[in-house]
C-alpha positions as CSV (number, residue, x, y, z in Angstrom):
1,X,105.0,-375.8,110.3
2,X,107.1,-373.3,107.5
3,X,104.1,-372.6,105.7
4,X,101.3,-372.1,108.7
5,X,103.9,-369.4,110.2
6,X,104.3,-367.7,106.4
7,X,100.7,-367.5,106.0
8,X,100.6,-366.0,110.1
9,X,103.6,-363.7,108.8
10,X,101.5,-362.1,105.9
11,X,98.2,-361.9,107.7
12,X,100.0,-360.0,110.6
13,X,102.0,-357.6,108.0
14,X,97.9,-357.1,106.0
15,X,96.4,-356.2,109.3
16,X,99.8,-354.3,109.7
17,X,99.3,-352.5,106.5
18,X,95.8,-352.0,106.7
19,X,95.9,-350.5,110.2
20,X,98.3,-348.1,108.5
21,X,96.2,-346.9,105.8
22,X,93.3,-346.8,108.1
23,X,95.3,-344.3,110.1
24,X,96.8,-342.6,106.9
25,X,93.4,-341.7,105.9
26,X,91.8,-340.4,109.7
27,X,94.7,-338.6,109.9
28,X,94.4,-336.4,106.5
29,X,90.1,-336.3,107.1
30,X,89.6,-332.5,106.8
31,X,88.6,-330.9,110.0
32,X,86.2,-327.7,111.1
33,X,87.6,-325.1,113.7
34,X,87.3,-321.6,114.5
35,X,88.7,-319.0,112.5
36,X,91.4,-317.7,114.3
37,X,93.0,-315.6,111.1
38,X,93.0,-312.4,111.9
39,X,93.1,-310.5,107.8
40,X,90.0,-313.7,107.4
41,X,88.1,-312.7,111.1
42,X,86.0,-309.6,109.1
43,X,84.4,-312.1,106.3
44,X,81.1,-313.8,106.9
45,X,82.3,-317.0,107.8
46,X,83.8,-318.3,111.0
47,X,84.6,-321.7,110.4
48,X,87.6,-323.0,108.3
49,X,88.1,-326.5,107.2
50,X,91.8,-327.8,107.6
51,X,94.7,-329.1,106.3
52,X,94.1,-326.3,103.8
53,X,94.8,-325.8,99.9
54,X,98.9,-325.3,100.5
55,X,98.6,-328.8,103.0
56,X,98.9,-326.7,106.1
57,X,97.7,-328.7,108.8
58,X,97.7,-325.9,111.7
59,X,96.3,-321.6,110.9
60,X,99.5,-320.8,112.3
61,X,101.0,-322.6,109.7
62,X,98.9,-320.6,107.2
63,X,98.9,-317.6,109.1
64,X,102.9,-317.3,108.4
65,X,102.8,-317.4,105.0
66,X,99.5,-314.7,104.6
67,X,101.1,-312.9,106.7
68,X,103.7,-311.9,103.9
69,X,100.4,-309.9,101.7
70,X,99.3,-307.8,105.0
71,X,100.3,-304.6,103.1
72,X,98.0,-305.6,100.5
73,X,95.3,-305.8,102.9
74,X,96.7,-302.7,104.6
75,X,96.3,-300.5,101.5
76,X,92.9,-302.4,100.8
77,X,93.9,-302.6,96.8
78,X,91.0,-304.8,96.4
79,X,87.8,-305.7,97.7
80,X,88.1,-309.2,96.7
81,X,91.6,-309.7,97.9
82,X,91.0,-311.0,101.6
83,X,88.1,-313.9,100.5
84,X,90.1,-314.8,97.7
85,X,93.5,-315.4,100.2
86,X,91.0,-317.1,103.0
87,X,89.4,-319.3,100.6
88,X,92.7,-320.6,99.8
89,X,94.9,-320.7,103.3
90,X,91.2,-320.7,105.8
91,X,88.5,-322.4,103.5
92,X,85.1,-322.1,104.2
93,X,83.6,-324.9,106.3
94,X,80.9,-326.6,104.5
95,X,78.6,-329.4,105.2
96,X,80.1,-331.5,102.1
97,X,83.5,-332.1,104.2
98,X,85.8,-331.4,101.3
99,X,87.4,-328.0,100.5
100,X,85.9,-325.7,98.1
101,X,88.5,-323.7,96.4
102,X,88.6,-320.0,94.9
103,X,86.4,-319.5,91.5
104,X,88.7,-318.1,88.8
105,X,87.1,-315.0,88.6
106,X,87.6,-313.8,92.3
107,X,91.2,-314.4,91.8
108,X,91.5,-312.8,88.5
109,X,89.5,-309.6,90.2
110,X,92.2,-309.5,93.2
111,X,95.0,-310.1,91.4
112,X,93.8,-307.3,88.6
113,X,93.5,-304.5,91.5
114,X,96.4,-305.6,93.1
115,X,99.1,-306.8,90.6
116,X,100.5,-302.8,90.0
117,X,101.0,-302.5,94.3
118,X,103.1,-305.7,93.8
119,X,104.9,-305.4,91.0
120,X,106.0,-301.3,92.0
121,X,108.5,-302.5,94.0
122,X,109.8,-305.7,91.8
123,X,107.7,-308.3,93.5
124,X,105.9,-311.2,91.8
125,X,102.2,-312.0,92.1
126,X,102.7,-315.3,94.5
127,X,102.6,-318.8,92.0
128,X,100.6,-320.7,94.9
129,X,97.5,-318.3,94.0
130,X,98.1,-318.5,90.2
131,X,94.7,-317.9,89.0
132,X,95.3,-320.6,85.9
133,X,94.8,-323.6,88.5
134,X,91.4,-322.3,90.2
135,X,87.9,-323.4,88.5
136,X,86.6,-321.1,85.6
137,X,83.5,-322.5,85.8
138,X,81.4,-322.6,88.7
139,X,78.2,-324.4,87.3
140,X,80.8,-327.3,86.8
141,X,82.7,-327.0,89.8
142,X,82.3,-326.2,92.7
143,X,83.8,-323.2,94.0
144,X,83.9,-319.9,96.1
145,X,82.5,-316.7,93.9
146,X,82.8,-313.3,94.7
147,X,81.9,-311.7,97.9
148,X,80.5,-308.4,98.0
149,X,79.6,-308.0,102.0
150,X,83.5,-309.3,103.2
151,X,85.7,-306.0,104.2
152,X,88.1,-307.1,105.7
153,X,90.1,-306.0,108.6
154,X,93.1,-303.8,108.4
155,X,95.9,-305.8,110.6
156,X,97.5,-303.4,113.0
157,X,101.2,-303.6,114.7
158,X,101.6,-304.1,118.4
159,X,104.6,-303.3,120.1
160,X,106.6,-305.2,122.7
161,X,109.4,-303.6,124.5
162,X,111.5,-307.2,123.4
163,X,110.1,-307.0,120.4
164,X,112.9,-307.8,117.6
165,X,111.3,-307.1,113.9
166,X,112.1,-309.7,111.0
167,X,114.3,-308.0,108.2
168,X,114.7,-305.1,106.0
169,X,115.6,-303.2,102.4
170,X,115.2,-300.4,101.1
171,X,110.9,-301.0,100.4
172,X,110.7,-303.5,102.6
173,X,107.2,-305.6,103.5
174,X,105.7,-305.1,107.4
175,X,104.3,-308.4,108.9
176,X,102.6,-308.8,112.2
177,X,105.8,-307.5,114.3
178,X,107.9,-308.8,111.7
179,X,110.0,-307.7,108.4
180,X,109.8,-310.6,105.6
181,X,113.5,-310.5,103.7
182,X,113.0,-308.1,100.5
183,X,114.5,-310.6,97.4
184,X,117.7,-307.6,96.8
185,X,118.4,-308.2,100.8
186,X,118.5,-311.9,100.9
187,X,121.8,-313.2,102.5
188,X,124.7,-314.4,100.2
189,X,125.1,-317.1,103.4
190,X,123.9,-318.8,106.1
191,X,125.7,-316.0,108.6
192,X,123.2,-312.9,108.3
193,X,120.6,-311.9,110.9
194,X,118.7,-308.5,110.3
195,X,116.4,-307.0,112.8
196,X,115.9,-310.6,114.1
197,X,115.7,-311.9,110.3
198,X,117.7,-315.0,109.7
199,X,119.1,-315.3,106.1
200,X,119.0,-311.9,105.4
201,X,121.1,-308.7,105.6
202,X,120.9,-304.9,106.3
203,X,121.3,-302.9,103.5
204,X,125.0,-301.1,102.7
205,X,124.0,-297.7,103.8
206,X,121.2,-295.6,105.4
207,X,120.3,-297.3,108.0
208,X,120.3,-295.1,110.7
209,X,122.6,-292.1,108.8
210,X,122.0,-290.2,105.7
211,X,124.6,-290.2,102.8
212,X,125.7,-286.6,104.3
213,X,126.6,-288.4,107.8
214,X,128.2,-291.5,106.5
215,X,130.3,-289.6,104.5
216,X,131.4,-286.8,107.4
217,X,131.9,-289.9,109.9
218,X,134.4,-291.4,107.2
219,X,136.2,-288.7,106.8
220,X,136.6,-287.9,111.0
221,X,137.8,-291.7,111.6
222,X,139.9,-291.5,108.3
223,X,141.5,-288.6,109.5
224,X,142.0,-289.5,113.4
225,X,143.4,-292.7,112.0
226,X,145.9,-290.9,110.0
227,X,147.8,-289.0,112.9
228,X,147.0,-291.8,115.2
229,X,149.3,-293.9,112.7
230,X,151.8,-290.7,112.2
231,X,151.7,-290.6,116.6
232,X,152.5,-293.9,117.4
233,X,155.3,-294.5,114.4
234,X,156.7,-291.3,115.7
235,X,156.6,-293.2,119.3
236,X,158.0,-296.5,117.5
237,X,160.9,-294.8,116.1
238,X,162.2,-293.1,119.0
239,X,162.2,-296.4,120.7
240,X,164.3,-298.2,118.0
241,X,166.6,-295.0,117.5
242,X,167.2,-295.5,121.4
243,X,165.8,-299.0,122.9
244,X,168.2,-298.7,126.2
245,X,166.3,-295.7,126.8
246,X,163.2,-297.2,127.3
247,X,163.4,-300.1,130.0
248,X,160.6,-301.0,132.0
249,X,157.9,-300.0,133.7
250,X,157.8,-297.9,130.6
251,X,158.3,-299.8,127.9
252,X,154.6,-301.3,127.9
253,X,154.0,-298.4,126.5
254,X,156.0,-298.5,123.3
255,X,153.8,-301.9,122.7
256,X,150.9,-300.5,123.8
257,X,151.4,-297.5,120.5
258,X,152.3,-300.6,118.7
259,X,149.0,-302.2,118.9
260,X,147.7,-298.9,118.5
261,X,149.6,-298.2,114.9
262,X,147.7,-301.7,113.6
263,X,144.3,-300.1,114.7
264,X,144.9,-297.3,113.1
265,X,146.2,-298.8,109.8
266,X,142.8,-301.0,109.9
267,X,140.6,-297.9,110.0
268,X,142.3,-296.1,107.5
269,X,142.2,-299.2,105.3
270,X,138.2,-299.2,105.7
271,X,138.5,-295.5,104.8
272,X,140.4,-296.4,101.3
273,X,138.5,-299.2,100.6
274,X,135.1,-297.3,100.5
275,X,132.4,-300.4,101.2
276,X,134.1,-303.2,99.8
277,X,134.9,-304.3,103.6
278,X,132.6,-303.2,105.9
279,X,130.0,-304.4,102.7
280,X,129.0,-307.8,100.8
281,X,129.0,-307.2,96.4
282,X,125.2,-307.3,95.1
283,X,124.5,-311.7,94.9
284,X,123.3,-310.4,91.4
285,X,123.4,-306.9,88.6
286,X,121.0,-304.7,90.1
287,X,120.4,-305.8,93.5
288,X,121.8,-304.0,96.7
289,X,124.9,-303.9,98.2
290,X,124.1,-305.7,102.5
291,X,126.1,-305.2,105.4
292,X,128.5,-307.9,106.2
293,X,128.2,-310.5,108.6
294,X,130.0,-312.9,109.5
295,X,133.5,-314.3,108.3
296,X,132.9,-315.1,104.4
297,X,134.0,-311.8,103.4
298,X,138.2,-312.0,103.8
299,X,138.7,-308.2,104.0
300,X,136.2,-308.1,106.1
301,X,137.5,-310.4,108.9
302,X,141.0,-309.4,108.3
303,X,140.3,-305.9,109.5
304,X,138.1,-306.9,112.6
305,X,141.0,-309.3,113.3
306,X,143.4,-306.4,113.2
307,X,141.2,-303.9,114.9
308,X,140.2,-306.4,117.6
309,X,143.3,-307.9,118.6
310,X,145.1,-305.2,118.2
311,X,142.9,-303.0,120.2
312,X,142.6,-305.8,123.4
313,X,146.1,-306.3,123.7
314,X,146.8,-302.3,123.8
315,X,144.1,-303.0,126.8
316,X,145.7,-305.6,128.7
317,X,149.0,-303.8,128.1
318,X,147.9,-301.0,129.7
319,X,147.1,-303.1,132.6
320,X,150.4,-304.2,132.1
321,X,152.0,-300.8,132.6
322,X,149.9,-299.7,136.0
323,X,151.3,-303.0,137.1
324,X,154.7,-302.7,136.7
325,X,154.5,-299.2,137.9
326,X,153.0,-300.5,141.1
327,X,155.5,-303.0,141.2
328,X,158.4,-300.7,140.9
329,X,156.9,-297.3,143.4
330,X,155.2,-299.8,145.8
331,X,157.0,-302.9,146.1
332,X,160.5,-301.3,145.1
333,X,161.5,-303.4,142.5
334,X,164.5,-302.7,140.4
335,X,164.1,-302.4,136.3
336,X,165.9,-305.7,136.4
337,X,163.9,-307.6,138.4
338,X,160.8,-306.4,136.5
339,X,162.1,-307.1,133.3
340,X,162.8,-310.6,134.1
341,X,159.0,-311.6,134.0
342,X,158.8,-309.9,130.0
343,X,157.5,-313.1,129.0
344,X,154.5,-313.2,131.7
345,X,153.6,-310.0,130.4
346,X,153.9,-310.8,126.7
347,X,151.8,-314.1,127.3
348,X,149.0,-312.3,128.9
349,X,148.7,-309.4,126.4
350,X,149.2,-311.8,123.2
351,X,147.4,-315.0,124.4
352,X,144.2,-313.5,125.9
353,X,143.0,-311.3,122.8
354,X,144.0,-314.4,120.5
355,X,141.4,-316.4,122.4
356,X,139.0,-313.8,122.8
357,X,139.8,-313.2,118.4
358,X,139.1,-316.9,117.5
359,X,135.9,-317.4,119.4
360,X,134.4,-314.4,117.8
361,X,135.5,-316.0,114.3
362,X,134.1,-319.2,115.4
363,X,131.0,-317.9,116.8
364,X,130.9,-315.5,113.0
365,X,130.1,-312.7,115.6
366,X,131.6,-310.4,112.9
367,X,130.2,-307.0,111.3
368,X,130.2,-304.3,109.0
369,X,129.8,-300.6,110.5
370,X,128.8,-298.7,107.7
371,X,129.9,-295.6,109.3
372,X,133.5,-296.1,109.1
373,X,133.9,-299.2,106.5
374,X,135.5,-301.2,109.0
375,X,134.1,-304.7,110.7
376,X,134.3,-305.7,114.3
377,X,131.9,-307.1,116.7
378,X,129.0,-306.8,118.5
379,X,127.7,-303.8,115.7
380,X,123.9,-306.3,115.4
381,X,124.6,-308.7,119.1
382,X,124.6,-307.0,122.2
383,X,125.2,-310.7,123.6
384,X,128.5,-310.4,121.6
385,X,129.2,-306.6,122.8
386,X,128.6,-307.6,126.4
387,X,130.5,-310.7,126.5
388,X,133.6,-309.4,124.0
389,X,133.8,-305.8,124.0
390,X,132.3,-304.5,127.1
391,X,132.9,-306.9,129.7
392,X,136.5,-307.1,128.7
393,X,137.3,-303.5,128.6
394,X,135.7,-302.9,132.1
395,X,137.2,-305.6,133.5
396,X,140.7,-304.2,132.1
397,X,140.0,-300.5,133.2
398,X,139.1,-301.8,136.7
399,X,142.3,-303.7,137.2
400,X,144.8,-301.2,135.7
401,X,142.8,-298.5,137.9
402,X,143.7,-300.2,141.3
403,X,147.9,-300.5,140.0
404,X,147.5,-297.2,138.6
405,X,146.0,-295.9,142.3
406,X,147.9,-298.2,144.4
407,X,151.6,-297.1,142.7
408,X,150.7,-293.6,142.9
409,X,149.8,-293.6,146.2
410,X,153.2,-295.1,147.3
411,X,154.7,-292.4,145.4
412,X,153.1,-290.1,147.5
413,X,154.2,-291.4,150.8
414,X,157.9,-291.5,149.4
415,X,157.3,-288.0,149.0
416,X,156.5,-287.3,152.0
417,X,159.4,-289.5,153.4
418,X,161.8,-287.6,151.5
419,X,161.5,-284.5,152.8
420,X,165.0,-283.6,152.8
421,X,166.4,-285.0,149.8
422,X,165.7,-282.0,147.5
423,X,166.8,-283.9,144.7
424,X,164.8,-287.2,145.0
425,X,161.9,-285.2,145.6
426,X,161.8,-283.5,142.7
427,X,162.4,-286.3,140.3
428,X,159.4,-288.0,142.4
429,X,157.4,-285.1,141.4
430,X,158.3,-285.6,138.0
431,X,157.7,-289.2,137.8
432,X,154.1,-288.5,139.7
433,X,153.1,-286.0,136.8
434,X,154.3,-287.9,134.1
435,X,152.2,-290.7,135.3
436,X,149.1,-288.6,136.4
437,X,149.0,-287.1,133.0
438,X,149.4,-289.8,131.2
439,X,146.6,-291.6,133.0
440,X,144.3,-289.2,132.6
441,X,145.0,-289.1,129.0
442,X,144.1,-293.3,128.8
443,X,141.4,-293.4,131.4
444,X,139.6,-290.7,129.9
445,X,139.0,-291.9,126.6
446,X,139.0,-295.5,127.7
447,X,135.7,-294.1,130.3
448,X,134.1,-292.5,127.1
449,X,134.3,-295.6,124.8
450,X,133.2,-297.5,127.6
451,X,129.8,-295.2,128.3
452,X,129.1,-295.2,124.2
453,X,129.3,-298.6,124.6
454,X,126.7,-298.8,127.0
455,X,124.6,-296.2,125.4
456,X,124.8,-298.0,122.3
457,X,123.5,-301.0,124.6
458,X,120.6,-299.6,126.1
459,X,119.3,-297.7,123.4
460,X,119.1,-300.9,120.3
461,X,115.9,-302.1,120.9
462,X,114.8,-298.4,121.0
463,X,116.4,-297.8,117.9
464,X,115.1,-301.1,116.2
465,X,111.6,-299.9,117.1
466,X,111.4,-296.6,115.3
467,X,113.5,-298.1,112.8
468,X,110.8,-300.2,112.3
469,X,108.2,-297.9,112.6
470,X,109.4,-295.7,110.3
471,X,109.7,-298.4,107.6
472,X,105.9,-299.8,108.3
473,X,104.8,-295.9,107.3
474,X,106.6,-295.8,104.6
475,X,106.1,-299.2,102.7
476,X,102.6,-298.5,103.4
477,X,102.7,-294.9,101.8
478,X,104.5,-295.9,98.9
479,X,102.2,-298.4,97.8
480,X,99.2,-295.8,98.4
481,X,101.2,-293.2,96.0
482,X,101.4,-294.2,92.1
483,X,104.9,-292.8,91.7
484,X,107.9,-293.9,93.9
485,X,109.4,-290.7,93.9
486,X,106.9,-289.6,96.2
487,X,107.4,-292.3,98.8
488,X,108.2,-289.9,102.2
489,X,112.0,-289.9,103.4
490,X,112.9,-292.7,106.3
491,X,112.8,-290.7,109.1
492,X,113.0,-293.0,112.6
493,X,112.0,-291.2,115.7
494,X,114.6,-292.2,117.7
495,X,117.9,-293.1,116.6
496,X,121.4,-293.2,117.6
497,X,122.9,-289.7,118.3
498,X,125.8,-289.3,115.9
499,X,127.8,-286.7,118.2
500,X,128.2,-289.8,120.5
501,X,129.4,-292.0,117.5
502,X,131.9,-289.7,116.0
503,X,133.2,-288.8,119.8
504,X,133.3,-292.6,120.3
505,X,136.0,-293.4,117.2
506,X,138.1,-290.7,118.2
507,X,138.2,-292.1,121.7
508,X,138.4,-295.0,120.2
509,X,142.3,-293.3,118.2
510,X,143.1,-290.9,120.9
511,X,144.9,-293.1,122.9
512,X,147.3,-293.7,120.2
513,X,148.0,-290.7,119.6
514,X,148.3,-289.3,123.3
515,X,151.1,-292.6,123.7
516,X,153.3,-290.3,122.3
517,X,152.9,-288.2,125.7
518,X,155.7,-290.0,127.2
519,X,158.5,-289.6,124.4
520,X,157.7,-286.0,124.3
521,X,160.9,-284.4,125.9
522,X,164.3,-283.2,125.4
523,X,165.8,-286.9,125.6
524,X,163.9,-287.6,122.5
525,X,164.8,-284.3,120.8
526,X,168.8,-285.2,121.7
527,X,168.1,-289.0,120.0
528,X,166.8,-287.6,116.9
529,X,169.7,-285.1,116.8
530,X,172.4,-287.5,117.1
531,X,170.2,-290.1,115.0
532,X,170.6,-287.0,112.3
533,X,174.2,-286.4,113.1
534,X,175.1,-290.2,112.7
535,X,173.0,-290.2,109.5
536,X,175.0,-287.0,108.1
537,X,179.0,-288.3,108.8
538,X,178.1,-291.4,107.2
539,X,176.8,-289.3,104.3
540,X,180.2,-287.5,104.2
541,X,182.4,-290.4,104.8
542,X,180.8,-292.0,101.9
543,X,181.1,-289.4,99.4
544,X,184.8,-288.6,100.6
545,X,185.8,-292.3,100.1
């Protein structure tokens, strides 16, 4: 009985084997279709045999990868160029039912007319249509000569309004609605996206922004940085000089210039550090510097981390102060009875931007702004603005709004209350400006970064499209022209206004500096003096002893 059910075992695992093979070789039969390449739909064939030359079983398949020489059938640099490409990715159908490959000589004529347009811009001639492999001659084997009736079709873009275009450099190569990755824009990691481009980065600079513009918006955030910093220290040092001074429902404020003096030290670290942060070093000598993105640059992500924090806890602590000013004009409550929740407050405005910090590092949501060197989020996403910049901040200004309206309009009716208590009334008064001034000096900027925000928004995918637009001309002008001087200047459209920009980083500092609002006054003035006068006995008693 052993050996019968061997012998069954290997007569099932033959037919087993054979069925295989059987279906291994239906399977790989080449097959006629319609043409359905576009740059291959003007030639005098219509049928293609498939899988191809490069083992592409699909024309999609084959359509991605020719889609990568369209500027070299946009410029038309040879007439031989499109029949040399279809005979390779869409060969002819042919009543043999093998492929017939490229003769030698068409692909030496294509390459001939075309190598100089490749090679202007430090491209290669592709290996995969290396002319070496490709019969020399035809009387031996069988192959696809020269065709003088093919013109082939000049591809043309078509817009979408979603439409999100493939990457970018500085001559980079249009495709169908797409940008293939330039080789000096290629990614250092895994973390870049560029105009919808995985793997690859935006260049350093010039974007969006001449060399003129980056340089003036470096200079306005470097310098609004600067006396932000000077501001809020000022603030911080008045507090420590005289901490009694500042109980609460004020002393949110001396945090909220706290967070604000980290900001500020961020921004005027992205203005020292040129583009080393907001900008990845060249993979290699003589490539170009990309935009940064994502976490693997350490400056990089220790400045968002500052700037980000930093500036959502001065948010929430904000919130924080309209809050304990409601609780202290509308409910009444003492300092005392305020102060005894501190560590409610502190949880909320440490906690909550912590979280809101470490998802953006785990999501590598991170990156560079080439306008003012520094990194934060949301500058490529607007998922990422919405959900971490935008939504938050609205969500902030909306709750300290109703404290900041609800405690001022209990102020008002104790006002009117006290009628005849001159004295009251008058410190009321003065409590009621303080506050009004001093919200109009954080709900005004914080209303202004929030409507840049949603410009920026609303206007990307505009932006992206001229962008892209403007590129398409120009790579195809330059390889029209013989010398790359003359390729014409970028010039999108539309593009960001850089008014709103530059008014959106000062809004972005101005709270800072305007946190000094509240120390201004001659209680301050009289702590410095005595600070001073303390300073100057201790001087003398030191050089008398």
């Amino acid at each position: 009985m052993a050996p019968d059910r061997e012998d069954s075992s290997r007569v099932f695992l033959l037919r087993f084997l054979l069925f295989v093979h059987a279906f291994a070789t239906v399977s790989c039969q080449h097959k006629c279709q319609t043409l359905t390449i576009k740059p291959c739909m003007g030639l005098n064939y219509n049928r293609t045999l498939f899988p191809n030359f490069a083992k592409h079983r699909t024309q999609s398949a084959a359509a991605i990868v020719m889609n990568q020489l369209n500027p070299l059938f946009n410029v038309q640099c040879s007439p031989d160029l499109a029949y040399f490409v279809c005979s390779y990715y869409a060969p002819v159908c042919n009543t043999l039912g093998r492929l017939l490959p490229p003769c030698r000589s068409l692909c030496e004529s294509a390459r001939k007319d075309c190598l100089e347009v490749v090679t202007k811009f430090g491209y290669k001639w592709p290996p995969q249509l290396n002319c070496d492999k490709f019969p020399s001659n035809p009387k031996l084997d069988l192959c696809v000569g020269k065709n003088d009736s093919a013109s082939p079709t000049k591809p043309t873009r078509t817009k979408s309004p979603n439409d999100q275009p493939k990457s970018t450099s500085e001559q980079p190569i249009i495709v169908n609605d797409k940008l293939v990755c330039p080789p000096d824009q290629r990614a250092p990691n895994d973390q870049h996206t560029f105009m919808g481009q995985e793997d690859c980065a935006a260049p350093c600079k010039n974007i969006y922004f001449t060399d003129e513009e980056i340089k003036i918006s470096r200079i306005w955030s470097g310098f609004w940085s600067t006396v932000c910093a000077a501001s809020t220290v000022f603030t911080l040092l008045t507090f420590f000089i005289d901490m009694s001074r500042f109980r609460y429902p004020e002393r949110p404020i001396i945090f909220l210039s706290g967070c604000y003096f980290m900001v500020s030290v961020a921004f005027i670290s992205g203005f020292l550090a040129g583009d080393d942060i907001a900008c990845n070093k060249p993979v290699e000598d003589g490539l170009s510097r990309t935009l940064t993105q994502g976490t693997k640059n350490e400056g990089c992500t220790v400045v968002f981390m500052l700037i980000y924090f930093f500036y959502m806890a001065a948010s929430i602590w904000w919130v924080v102060l309209t809050l304990t000013w409601f609780l202290a004009a509308g409910l009444k409550w003492g300092h005392e009875a305020i102060e005894n929740n501190y560590q409610f407050f502190h949880l909320a405005a440490w906690v909550i931007p912590a979280v809101k910090t470490i998802a953006v590092l785990v999501l590598t949501e991170v990156d560079g702004d080439e306008l003012t060197g520094v990194c934060f989020v949301g500058l490529s996403s607007e998922v990422a603005l919405r959900g971490f910049v935008l939504g938050p901040l609205f969500v902030y200004f909306f709750i300290g709004t109703f404290f900041l309206l609800s405690g001022f309009i209990s102020l008002f009716r104790v006002r009117s209350v006290l009628k005849n208590d001159g004295d009251k009334r008058e410190k009321i008064e003065k409590l009621m400006i303080r506050i009004g001034v001093f919200s109009i000096l954080y709900m005004v900027p914080a209303v202004t970064v929030l409507g840049c925000l949603f410009y920026e928004q609303a206007n990307r995918n505009k932006w992206r499209e001229s962008w892209l637009d403007a590129y398409q001309y120009r790579s195809t002008r330059c390889m029209e022209v013989k010398d790359a001087s003359a390729c014409p200047p970028i010039v999108p459209d539309v593009k960001p206004d850089f008014a709103v920009l530059l008014v959106k980083y000062l809004m972005f500092l101005i709270v800072g500096i305007t946190s000094g609002f509240w120390v201004w006054s001659t209680k301050t003035l009289g702590s410095w003096r005595r600070l001073y006068t303390r300073l100057k006995t201790s001087k003398a008693d030191n050089v008398s002893s």
